[in-house]
C-alpha positions in Angstrom: 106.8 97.0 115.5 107.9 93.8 114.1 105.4 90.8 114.0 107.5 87.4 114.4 105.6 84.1 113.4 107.1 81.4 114.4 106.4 77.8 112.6 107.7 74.2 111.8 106.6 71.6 108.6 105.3 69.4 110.9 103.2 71.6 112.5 99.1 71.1 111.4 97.8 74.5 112.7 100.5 76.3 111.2 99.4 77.0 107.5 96.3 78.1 108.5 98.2 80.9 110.9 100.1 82.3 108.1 97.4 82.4 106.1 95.7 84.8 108.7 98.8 87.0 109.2 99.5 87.3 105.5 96.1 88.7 105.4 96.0 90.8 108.0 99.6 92.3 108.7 100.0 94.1 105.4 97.0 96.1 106.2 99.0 97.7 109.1 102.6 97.9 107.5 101.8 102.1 107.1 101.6 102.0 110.5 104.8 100.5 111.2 104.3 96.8 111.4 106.8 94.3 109.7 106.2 90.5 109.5 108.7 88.0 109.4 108.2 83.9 109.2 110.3 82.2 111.6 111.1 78.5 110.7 111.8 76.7 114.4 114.0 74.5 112.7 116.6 76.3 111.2 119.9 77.3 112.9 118.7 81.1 112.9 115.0 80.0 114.1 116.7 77.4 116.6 118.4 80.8 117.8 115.2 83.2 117.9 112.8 80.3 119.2 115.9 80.0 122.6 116.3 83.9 122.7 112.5 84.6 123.0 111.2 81.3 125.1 109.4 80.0 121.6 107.8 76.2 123.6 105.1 75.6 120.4 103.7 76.6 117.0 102.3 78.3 115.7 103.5 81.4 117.9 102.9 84.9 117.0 105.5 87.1 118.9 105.5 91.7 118.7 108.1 93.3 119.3 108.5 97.3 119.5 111.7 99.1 118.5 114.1 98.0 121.1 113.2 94.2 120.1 111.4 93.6 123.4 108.4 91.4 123.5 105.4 93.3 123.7 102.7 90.7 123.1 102.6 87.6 122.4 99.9 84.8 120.6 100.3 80.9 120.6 97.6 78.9 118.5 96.0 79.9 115.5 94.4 83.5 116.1 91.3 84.4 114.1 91.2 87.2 111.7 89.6 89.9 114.4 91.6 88.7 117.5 95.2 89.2 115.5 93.2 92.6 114.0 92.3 93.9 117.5 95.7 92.6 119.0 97.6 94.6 116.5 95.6 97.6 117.0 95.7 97.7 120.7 99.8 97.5 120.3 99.7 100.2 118.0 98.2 102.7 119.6 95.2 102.5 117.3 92.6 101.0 119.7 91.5 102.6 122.9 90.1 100.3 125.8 86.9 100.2 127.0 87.5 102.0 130.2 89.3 104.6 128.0 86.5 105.2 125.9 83.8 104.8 128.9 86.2 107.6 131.1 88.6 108.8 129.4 92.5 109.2 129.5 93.8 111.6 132.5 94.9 114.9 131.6 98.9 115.2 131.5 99.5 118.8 133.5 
């Protein structure tokens, strides 16, 4: 799963985004997940921010193998809501419900 983070310089909230996803996205790279920094205002970031409806930043954006948008973030998240995100697109977090009931039985 690829993590996109889409920013611009003149962005305040920015920084303090990448910050968070530096910290956090390595932990999960064993599981799959590569992060990438999107500038909005270069030519190729001009590009991805068109292709995948990027309106502000910061903007977190997942995407599974086939490159289609599987979740997406816009603000700063905190250190356990881009944690728990992560996980639930994984595969490494089960719902509530899930763990309350259970998962049905495939027969």
């Amino acid at each position: 799963m690829k993590l996109l983070l889409f920013v611009s310089s003149h962005c305040p909230h920015c920084p303090s985004a990448e910050r968070v996803v530096k910290k956090v996205a390595p932990d999960y790279s064993e599981q799959g997940l590569f992060y990438t920094k999107i500038r909005t205002r270069t030519v190729e970031g001009k590009k991805l921010s068109l292709k995948h409806y990027i309106k502000g930043t910061p903007t977190l954006l997942f995407l599974d193998e086939t490159e289609t948008e599987v979740g997406r973030i816009v603000g700063t998240p905190s250190e356990m809501n881009l944690r728990n995100k992560i996980e639930k697109l994984l595969g490494l977090k089960t719902s509530f419900f899930k763990r309350i009931f259970g998962g049905k039985n495939k027969s």
